[in-house]
C-alpha positions as CSV (number, residue, x, y, z in Angstrom):
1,X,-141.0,-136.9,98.6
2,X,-139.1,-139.6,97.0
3,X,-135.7,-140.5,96.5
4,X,-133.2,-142.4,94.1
5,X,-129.4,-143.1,94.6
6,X,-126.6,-143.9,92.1
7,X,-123.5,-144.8,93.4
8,X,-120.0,-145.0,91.8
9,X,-117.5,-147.6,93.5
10,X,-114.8,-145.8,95.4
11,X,-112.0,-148.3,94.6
12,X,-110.0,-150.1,96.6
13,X,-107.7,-148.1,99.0
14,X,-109.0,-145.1,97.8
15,X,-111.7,-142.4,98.6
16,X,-112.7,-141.8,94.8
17,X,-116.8,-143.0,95.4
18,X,-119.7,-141.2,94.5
19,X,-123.5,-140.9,95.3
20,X,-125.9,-139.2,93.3
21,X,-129.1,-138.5,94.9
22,X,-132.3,-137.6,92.9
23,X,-135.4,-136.3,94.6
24,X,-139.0,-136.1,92.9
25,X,-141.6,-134.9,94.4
26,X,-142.5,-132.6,97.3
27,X,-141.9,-128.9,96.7
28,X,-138.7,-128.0,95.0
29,X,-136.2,-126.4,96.1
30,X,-134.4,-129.9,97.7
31,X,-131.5,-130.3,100.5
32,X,-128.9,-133.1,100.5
33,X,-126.9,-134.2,103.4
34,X,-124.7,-137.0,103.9
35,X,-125.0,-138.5,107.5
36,X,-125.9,-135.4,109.3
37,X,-123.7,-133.1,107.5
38,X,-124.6,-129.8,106.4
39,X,-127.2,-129.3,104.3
40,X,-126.4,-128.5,100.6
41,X,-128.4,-127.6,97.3
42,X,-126.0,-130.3,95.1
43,X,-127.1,-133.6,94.8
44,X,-123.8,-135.1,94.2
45,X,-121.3,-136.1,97.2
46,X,-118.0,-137.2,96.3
47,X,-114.7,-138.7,97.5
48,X,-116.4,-141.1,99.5
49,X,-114.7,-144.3,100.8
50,X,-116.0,-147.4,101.2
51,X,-118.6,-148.0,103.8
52,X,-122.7,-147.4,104.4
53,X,-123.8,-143.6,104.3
54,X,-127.2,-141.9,104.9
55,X,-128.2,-139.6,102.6
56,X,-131.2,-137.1,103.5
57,X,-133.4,-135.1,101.8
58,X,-135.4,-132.1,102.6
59,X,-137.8,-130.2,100.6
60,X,-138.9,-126.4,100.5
61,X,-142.0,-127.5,103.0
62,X,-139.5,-129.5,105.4
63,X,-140.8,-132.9,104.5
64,X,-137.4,-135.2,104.9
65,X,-136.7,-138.8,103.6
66,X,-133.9,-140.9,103.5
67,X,-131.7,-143.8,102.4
68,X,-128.7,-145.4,103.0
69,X,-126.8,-146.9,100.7
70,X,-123.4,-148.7,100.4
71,X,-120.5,-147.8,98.4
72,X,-118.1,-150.5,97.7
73,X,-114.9,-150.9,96.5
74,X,-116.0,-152.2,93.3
75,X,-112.9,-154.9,93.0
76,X,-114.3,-157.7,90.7
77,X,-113.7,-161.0,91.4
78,X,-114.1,-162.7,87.8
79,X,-111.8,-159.8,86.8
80,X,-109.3,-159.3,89.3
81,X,-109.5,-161.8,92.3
82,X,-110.2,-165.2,90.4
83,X,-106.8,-164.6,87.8
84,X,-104.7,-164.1,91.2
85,X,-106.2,-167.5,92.9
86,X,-106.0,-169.3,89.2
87,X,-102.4,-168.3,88.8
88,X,-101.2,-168.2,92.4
89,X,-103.3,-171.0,94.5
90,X,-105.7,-172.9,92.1
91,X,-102.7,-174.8,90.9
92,X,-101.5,-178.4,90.3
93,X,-101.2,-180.1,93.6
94,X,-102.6,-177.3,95.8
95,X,-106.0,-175.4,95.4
96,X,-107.1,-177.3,92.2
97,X,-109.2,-179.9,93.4
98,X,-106.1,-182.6,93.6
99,X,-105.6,-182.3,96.8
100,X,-108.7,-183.7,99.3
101,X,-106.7,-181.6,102.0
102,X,-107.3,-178.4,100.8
103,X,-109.7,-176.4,99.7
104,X,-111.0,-176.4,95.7
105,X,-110.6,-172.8,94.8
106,X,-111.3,-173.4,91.2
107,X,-114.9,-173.0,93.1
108,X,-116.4,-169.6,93.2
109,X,-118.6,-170.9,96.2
110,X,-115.7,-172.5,97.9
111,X,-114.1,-169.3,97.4
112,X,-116.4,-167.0,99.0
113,X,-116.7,-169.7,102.1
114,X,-113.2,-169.2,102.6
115,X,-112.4,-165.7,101.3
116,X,-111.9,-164.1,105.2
117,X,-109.2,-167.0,105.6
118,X,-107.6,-165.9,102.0
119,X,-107.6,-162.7,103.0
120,X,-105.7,-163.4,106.4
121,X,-103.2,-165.6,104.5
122,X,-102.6,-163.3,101.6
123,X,-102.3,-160.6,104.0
124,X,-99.7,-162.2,105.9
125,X,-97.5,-163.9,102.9
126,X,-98.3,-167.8,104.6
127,X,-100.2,-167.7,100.9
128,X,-99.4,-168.5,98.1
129,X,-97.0,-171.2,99.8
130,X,-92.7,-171.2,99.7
131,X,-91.7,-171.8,96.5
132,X,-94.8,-169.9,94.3
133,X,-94.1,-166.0,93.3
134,X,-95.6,-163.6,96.2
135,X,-97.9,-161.6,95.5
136,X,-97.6,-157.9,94.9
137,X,-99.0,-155.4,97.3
138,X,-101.6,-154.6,95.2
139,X,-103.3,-158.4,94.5
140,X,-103.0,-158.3,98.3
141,X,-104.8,-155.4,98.6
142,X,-107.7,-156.5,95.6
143,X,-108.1,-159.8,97.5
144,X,-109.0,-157.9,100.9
145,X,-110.7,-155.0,98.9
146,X,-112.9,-158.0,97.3
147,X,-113.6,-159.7,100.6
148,X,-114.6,-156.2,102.8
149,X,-117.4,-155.7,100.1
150,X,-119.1,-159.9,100.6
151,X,-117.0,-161.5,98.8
152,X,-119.4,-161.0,96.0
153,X,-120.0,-163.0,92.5
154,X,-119.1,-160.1,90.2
C-alpha cells in the first residue's frame, strides 16, 4: 500500500487548504483519516489551516500507511513580501544597502536571516520607521504569513 499527497495552500489567515490523498495498491476499498479522525471513504480533506497533518490510509485487508504533510500558507515572497520591503524598508538611506548600520534587505538571504525580526517589527508598527506610510493590516499579516511557513524563496 502506497500513498501520494497533493496539497493546496490554505492562505494566510484563513482555513481554505486542501490535501488530496491517492492510494495504489493493497486491496481496494481504501480509508482516509486525518490525524486520528474518523475514518472516511473520500480522499479529499478540506478547510485545513496551516500546520503539519497525518494523513492515514487503510485498505480492505487492514494494511495502514501514512504520511504527513505540511500545508502552508502559500504567501509568496517574490510576489507579495519583497514589493512591501522594496517599497516600504528597502529604501534610500534605510534598508538599501546605504546604510552599514542596517540590514540590506534588497537581499533575499539577508531577508530570510532576519524575517522573525521583520515580523516582530511589522507586527508592532516600530517598521517601517516615523515618517514612511504604515503598512496595512493585511502586508502585516503576508509578512508574518510568509515568515510562519520558512521564510521561503518562492
Amino acid at each position: 500500500l502506497m500513498i501520494e499527497s497533493q496539497i493546496e495552500a490554505s492562505g494566510c489567515e484563513t482555513a481554505n487548504g486542501t490535501l488530496t490523498i491517492t492510494a495504489t495498491g493493497g486491496n481496494e476499498p481504501y480509508s482516509y483519516s486525518l490525524d486520528g479522525g474518523a475514518a472516511q471513504t473520500d480522499n479529499l480533506f478540506s478547510n485545513l489551516a496551516t500546520g503539519d497533518y497525518t494523513a492515514l490510509v487503510t485498505d480492505a485487508d487492514g494494511c495502514e500507511t501514512s504520511i504527513t504533510v505540511t500545508v502552508s500558507t502559500g504567501v509568496s515572497y517574490n510576489d507579495i513580501v519583497k514589493p512591501i520591503i522594496d517599497t516600504s524598508c528597502a529604501i534610500s538611506n534605510c534598508h538599501d544597502g546605504s546604510n552599514a548600520a542596517v540590514p540590506n534587505w534588497t537581499s533575499l538571504a539577508t531577508v530570510q536571516t532576519n524575517a522573525n525580526n521583520i515580523k516582530t517589527k511589522t507586527g508592532d508598527g516600530s517598521m517601517p520607521p516615523a515618517g514612511q506610510p504604515d503598512l496595512t493590516t493585511e502586508q502585516i499579516q503576508s509578512i508574518a504569513c510568509w515568515v510562519d511557513d520558512g521564510a521561503l524563496d518562492n
